[in-house]
C-alpha positions in Angstrom: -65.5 52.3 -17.2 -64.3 54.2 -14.1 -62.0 57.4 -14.3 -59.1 55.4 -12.8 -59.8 52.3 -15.1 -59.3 54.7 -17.7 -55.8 56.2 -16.8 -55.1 52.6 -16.1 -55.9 51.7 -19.6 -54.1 54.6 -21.0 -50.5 54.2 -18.7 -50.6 50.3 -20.0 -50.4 51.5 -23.4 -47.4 53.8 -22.6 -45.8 51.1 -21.4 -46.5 48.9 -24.4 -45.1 51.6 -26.2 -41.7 52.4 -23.9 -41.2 48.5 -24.2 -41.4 48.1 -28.6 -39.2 51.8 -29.0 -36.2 50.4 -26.4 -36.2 46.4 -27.1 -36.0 46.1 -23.3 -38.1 44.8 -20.7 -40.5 47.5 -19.1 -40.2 49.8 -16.0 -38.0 51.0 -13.8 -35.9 49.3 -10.9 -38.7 49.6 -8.4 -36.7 49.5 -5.3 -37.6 48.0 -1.9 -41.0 50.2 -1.2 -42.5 50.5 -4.2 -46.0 48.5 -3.8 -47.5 46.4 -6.9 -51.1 46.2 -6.6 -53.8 48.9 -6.6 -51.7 51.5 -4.4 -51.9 50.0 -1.0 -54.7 50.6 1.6 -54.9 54.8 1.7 -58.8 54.0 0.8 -60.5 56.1 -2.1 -59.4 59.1 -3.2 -60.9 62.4 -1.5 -62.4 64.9 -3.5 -60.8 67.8 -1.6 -57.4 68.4 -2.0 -54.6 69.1 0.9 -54.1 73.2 1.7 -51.0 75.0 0.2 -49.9 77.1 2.7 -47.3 80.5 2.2 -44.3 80.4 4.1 -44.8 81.7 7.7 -40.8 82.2 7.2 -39.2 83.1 4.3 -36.2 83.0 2.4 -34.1 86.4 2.3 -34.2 87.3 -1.0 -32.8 90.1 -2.9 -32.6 90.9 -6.8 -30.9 89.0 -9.1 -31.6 88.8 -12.5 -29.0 91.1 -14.2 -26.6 88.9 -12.3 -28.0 85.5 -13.3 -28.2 87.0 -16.9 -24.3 87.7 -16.7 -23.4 84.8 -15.1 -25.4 82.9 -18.0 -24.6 84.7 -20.5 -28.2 85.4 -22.3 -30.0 88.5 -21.7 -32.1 89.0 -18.2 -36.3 88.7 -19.0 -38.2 91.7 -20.0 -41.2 91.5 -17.1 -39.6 88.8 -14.8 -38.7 89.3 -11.4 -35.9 87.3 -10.3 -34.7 87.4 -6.4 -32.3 85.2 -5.4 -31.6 83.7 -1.7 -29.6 80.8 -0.1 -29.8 78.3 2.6 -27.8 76.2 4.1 -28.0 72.0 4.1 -26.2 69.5 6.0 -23.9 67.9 3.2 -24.7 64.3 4.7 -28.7 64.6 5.5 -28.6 61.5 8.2 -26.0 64.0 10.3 -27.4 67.2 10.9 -23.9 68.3 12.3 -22.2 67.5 9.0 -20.1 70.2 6.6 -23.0 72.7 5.7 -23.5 73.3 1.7 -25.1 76.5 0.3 -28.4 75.8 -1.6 -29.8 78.9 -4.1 -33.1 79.2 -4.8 -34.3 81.7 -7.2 -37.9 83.3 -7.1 -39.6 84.0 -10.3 -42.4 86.8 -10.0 -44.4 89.2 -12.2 -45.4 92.6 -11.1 -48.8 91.6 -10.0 -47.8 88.3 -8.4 -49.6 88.6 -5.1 -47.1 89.3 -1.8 -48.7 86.6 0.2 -49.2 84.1 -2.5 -48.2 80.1 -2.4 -45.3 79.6 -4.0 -44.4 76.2 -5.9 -40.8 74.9 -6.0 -39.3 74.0 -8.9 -36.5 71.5 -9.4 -34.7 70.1 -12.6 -32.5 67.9 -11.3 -29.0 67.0 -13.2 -30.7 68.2 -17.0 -29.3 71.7 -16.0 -29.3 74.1 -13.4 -33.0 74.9 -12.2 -32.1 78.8 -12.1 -30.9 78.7 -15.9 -34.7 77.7 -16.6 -35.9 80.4 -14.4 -34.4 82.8 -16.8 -37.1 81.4 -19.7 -40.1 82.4 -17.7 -40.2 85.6 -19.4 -42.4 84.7 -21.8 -46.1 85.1 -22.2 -47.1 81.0 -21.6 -46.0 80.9 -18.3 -47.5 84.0 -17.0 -51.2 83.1 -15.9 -49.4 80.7 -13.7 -47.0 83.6 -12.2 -50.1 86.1 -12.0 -50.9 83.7 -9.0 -48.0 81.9 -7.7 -44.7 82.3 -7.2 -42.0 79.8 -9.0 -39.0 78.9 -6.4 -36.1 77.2 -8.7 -34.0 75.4 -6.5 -30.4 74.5 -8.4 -29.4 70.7 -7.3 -26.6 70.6 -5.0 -23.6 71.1 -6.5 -24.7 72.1 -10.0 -25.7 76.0 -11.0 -25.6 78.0 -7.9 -25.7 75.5 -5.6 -22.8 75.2 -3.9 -20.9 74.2 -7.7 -18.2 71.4 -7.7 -14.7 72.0 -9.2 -12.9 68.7 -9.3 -12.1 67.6 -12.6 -9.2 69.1 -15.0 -10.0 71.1 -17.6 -9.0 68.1 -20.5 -10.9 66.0 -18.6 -14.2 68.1 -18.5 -13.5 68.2 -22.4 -13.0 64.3 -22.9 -16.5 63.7 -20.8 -18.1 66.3 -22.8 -17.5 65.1 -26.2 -17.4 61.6 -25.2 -14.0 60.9 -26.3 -14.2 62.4 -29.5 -10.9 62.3 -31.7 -10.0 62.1 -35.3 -10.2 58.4 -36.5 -11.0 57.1 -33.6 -14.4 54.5 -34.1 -17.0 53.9 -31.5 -15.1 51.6 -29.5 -11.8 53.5 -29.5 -14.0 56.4 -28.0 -15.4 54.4 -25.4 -12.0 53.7 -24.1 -11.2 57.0 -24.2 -13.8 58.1 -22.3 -13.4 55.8 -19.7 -9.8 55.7 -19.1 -10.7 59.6 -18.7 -13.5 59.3 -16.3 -11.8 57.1 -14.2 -8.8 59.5 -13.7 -11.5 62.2 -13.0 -13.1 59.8 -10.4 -9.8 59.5 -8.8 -9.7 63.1 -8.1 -13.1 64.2 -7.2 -13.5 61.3 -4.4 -10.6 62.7 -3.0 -11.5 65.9 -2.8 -15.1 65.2 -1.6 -14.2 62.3 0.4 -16.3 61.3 2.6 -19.0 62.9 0.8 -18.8 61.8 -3.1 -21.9 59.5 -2.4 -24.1 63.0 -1.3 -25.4 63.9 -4.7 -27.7 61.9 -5.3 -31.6 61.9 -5.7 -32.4 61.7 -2.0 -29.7 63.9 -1.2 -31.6 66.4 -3.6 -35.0 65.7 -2.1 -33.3 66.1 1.3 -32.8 69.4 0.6 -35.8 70.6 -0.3 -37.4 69.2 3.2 -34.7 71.5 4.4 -36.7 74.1 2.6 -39.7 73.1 3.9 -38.7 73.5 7.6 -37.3 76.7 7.1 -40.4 78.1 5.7 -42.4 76.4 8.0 -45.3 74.9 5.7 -47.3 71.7 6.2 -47.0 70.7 2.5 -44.8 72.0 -0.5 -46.1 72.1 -4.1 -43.5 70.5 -6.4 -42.7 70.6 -10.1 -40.3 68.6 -11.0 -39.2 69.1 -14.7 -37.0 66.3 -16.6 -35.0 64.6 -14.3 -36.2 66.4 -11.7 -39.3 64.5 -11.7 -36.7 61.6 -10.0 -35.9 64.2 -6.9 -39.9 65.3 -6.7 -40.6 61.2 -6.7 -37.9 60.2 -4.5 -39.2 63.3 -2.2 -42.8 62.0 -2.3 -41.2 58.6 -1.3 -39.4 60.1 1.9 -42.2 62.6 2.8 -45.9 61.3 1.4 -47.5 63.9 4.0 -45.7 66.6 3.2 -46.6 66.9 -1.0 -49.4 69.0 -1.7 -49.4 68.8 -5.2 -47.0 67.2 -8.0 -46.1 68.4 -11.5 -43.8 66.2 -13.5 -43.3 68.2 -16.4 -41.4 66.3 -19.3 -40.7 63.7 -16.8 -37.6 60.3 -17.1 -38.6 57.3 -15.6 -37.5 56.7 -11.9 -34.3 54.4 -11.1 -34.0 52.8 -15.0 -31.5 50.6 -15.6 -28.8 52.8 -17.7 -29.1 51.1 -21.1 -32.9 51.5 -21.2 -33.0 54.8 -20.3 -30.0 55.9 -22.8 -31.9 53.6 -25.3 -34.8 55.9 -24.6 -32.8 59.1 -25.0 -31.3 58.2 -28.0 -35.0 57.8 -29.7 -37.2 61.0 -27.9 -34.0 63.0 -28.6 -33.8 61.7 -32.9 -37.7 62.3 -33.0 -37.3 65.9 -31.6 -34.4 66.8 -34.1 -36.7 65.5 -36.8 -39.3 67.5 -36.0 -37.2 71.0 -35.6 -36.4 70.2 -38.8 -39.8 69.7 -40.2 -41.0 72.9 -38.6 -37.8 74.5 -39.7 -38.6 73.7 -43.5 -42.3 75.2 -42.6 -40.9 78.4 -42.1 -38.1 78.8 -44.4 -35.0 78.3 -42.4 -31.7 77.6 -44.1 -31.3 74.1 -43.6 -34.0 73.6 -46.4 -36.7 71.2 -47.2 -34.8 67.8 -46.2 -33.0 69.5 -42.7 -32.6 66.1 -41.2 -29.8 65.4 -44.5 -28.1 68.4 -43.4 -28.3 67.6 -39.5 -26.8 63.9 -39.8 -24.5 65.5 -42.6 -23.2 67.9 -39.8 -23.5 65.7 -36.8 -21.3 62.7 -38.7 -18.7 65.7 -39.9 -18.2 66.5 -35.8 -17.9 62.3 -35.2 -15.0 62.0 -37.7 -13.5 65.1 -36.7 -13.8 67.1 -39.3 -14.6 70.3 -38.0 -12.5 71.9 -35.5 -13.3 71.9 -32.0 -16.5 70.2 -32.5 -17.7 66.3 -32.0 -21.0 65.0 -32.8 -21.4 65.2 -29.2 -20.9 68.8 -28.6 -22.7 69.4 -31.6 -25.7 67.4 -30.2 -25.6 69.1 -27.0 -25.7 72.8 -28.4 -28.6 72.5 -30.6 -30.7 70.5 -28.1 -29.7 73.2 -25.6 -30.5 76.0 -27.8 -34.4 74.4 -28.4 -34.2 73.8 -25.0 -33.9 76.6 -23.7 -33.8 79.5 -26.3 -36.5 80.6 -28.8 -38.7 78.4 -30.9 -40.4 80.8 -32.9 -39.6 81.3 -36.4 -37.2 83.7 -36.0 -35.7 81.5 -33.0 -35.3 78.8 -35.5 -34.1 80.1 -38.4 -31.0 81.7 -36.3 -30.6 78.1 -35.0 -30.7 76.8 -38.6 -28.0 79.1 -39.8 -25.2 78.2 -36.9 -26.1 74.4 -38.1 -25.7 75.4 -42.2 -22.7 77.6 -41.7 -20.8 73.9 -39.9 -22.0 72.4 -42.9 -19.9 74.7 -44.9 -16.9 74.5 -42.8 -17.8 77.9 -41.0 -17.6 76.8 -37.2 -17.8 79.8 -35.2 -21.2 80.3 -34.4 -21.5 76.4 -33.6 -18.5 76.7 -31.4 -20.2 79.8 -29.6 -23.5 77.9 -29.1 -21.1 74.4 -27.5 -19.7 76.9 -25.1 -22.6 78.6 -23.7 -24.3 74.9 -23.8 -21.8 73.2 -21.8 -21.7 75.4 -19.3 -25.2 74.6 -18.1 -25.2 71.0 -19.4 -21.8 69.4 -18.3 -20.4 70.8 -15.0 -18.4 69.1 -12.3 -21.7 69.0 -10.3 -23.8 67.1 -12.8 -21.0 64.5 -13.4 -21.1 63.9 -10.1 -24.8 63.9 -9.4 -25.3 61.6 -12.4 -22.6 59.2 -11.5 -24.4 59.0 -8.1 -28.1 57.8 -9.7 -27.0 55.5 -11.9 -28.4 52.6 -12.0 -26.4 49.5 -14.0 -24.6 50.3 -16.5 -23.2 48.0 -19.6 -19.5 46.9 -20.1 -17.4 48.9 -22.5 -17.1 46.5 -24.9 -21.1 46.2 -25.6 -21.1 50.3 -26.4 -20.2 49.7 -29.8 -23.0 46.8 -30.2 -25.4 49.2 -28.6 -24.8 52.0 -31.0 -24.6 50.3 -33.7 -28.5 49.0 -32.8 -29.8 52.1 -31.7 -28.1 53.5 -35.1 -31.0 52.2 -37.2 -33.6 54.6 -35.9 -31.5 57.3 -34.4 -28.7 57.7 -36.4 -28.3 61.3 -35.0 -28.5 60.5 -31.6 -27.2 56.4 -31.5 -22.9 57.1 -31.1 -23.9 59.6 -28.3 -26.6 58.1 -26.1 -24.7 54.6 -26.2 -21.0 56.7 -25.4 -22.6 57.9 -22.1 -22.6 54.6 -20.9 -18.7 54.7 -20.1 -18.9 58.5 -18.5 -19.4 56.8 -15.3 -16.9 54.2 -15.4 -15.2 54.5 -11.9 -17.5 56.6 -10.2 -19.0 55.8 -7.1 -23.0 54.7 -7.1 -25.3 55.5 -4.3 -28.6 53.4 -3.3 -31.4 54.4 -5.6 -34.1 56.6 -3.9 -37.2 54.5 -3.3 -39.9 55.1 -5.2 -43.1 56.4 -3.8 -45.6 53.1 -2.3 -48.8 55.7 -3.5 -49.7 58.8 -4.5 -51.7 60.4 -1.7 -51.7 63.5 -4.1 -53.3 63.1 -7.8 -49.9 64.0 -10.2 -50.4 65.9 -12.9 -48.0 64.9 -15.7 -46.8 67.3 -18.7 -45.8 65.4 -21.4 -43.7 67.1 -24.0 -44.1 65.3 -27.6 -40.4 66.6 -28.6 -38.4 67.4 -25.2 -34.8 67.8 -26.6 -33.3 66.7 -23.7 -34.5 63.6 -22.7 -37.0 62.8 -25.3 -40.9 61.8 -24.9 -39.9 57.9 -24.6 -37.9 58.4 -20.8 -41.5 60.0 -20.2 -42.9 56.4 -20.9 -40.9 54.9 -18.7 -42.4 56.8 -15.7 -45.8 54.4 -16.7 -44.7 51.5 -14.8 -44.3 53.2 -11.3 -47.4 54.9 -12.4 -49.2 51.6 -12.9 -48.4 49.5 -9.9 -49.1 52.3 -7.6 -52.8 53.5 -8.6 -51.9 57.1 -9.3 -54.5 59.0 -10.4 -53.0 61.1 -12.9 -53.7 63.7 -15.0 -52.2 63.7 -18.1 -51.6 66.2 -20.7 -49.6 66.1 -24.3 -47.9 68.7 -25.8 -46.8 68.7 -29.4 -44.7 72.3 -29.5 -41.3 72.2 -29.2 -39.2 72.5 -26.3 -37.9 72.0 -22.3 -40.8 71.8 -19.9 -44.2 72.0 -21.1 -45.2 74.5 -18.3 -42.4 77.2 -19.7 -44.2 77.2 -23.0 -47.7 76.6 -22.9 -50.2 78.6 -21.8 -52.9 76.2 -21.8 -50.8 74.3 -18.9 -50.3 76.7 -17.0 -53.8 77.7 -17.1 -54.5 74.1 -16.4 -51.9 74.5 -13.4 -53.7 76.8 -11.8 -56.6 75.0 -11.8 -54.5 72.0 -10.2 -53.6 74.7 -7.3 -56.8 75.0 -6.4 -58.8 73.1 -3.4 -60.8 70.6 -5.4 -59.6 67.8 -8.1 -59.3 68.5 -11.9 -62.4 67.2 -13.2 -62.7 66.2 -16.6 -60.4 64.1 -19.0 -58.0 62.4 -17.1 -56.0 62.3 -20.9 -55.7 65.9 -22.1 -53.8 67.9 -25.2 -52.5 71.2 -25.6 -52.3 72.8 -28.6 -48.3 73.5 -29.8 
């Protein structure tokens, strides 16, 4: 059996698998260019691989950690260099002369990283902003791949650094954000909520970004970083595209085939699915990476005890019926996923996790409270209601959200009320055209696939397969079973393996791959 027959073999059985976890029909929207068949006519693959190039032009950068660190409120890396620069993009890409928007990109470097090395650019989409994830790059995983290269996180458009949108009202940001959470109220009663809300916050942000509320969207993302390209005057970039970013890397690789030289999707969604798939797909990665924290939790003595899923879904259903103050199983959801996310999984890491979630249990909210607060404000700005609003693609009516959770509620009972809730955050907001997908990959991706992600969840991974499938690609895929935001950030046998990918030949080996947690 050939090496491609093989990854063929493998990506069918990911889909198989995306189709039995959500109930719905496989794949992603594939939009007008995306070509089913064997990849179109680009001939076989070569064994050499296109040169990365350093910019002949850089950015002007200057130091910024202490200032991210303040701005994020979490402590700046011990032996990470941050430098921060900006650049400016056309808001509407088709007209160059358009109202300019201020892009940051941050640069993450050791002390050793070489002066003159390539750099890869980083992007995580609407997930949360690309230079918050900078700031974990501290560790000791990431840093064989920093010993050589440079990491350029480039915050989305409007979200992070990025030129950051201020449209909505302060109630309404807190309506979106815990999905129409109030005492009593029932699924359905939420979802009305919600989206009486969101479409009162619509009102207001088309008219303040009018003509422009349509310019956050995936293309408009990947438009920017081809400004980047130009300005640092490189043949190729070499993308990583982590969660959701992997849809901007994609729908750059779409617009610009010749100018990827290699592609990471770390953790990646599926590209253009249908909203009620891909929240169905949420809902279950999400549960199965809760259930595992608190398996591992139990392993190392943490507070919540040997049964910590009881005392999760015991806290998570106290926040839907409003019975702890300032908190919804919403916001509840989106601190501790945040806090695996992005803060530390070791024991210690864990256990200080554990305790916020034990002290809710017994009525003490203040620690939870602290951890909502620092999560929303990297997980539900202007900018990413927006820029999500933008990509969706179909969405359900209100009155099926109750029908939905109430399904989804059988396996995910943690995650069901939320994942289905999200369908009404849109309601009102404008949709743009979804990026076309790429027609081939002239570059070999190399995809990092997080077992427990606890943002989006390993099964909006599987439904990348499909576009994987109909266009040839000849991945490279690896599995990681530790716990976490972006396989790269954490383990050190990827990046290792990441380095190799940089190099001027193919990976050879296993085109299927695991990394130990």
């Amino acid at each position: 059996m050939s090496l491609r027959s093989s990854r063929s073999r493998m990506l069918a059985i990911l889909v198989a698998a995306a189709v039995l976890a959500t109930g719905c029909t496989a794949g992603p929207e594939p939009g007008p260019k995306v070509v089913h068949g064997d990849g179109g006519d680009d001939g076989p693959p070569q064994d050499g691989l296109p040169t990365l190039e350093a910019p002949q032009r850089d950015l002007n950068y200057s130091a910024c950690g202490p200032r991210l660190a303040e701005a994020y409120d979490t402590a700046a890396p011990s032996g990470l260099r941050l430098d921060c620069a900006s650049f400016e993009v056309p808001i509407d890409p088709g007209n160059p002369d358009s109202d300019p928007l201020t892009i940051t990109a941050v640069r993450a470097t050791l002390a050793d990283t070489p002066a003159d090395a390539v750099p890869l650019v980083l992007t995580t989409g609407t997930d949360l902003p690309s230079s918050r994830l900078a700031m974990t790059f501290g560790s000791d995983a990431i840093e064989p791949l920093l010993a050589k290269h440079p990491i350029v996180a480039v915050d989305r458009r409007g979200i992070g650094r990025s030129a950051a949108l201020d449209c909505l009202t302060r109630e309404q940001r807190e309506t979106i954000a815990d999905d129409g959470a109030g005492r009593g109220r029932d699924v359905a009663a939420r979802a009305g909520a919600l989206a009486e809300t969101a479409r009162k916050g619509a009102d207001i942000c088309n008219d303040t970004l009018s003509p422009d509320q349509l310019k956050f969207a995936n293309a408009d993302a990947a438009a920017d970083l081809e400004q980047l390209r130009n300005r640092w005057q490189v043949d190729r970039l070499g993308l990583i595209g982590v969660g959701s970013g992997s849809s901007v890397a994609l729908a750059y690789l779409a617009a610009r085939p010749d100018n990827v030289g290699r592609l990471i999707l770390d953790s990646p969604v599926g590209l253009n699915v249908q909203a009620t798939q891909a929240a169905a797909a949420r809902a279950a990665g999400v549960q199965n990476s809760l259930a595992t924290f608190a398996d591992r939790c139990a392993n190392v003595g943490c507070s919540l005890g040997a049964n910590g899923t009881a005392t999760l879904n015991r806290v998570i259903h106290a926040g839907a019926s409003g019975a702890l103050p300032g908190l919804s199983d919403t916001t509840i959801l989106t601190a501790i996923t945040t806090a695996l996310a992005l803060g530390d999984t070791d024991p210690d890491g864990l256990k200080k996790l554990a305790d916020a979630i034990t002290d809710a249990d017994r009525g003490q909210v203040g620690p939870m409270n602290a951890l909502v607060r620092t999560a929303e404000e990297v997980r539900d700005a202007d900018g990413q209601q927006v820029s999500r609003c933008n990509d969706l693609v179909g969405r359900p009516g209100l009155d099926e959200i109750p029908g939905l959770a109430q399904t989804w509620g059988k396996d995910a009972p943690m995650t069901a009320n939320t994942a289905a809730l999200s369908l009404a955050r849109c309601d009102g907001w404008g949709v743009a055209d979804p990026a076309p997908g790429p027609m081939s990959f002239p570059v070999a991706p190399l995809v990092l696939l997080g077992q427990n992600d606890p943002i989006n969840g390993l099964k909006a991974a599987e439904s990348l397969a499909p576009l994987l499938v109909t266009t040839g690609a000849d991945a490279t895929t690896v599995s990681w079973d530790g716990l976490g935001y972006s396989v790269l950030g954490r383990s050190d046998c990827a990046a290792l393996l990441v380095v190799d990918y940089l190099g001027d030949e193919k990976l050879t080996g296993p085109a299927e791959r695991a990394c130990p947690a």
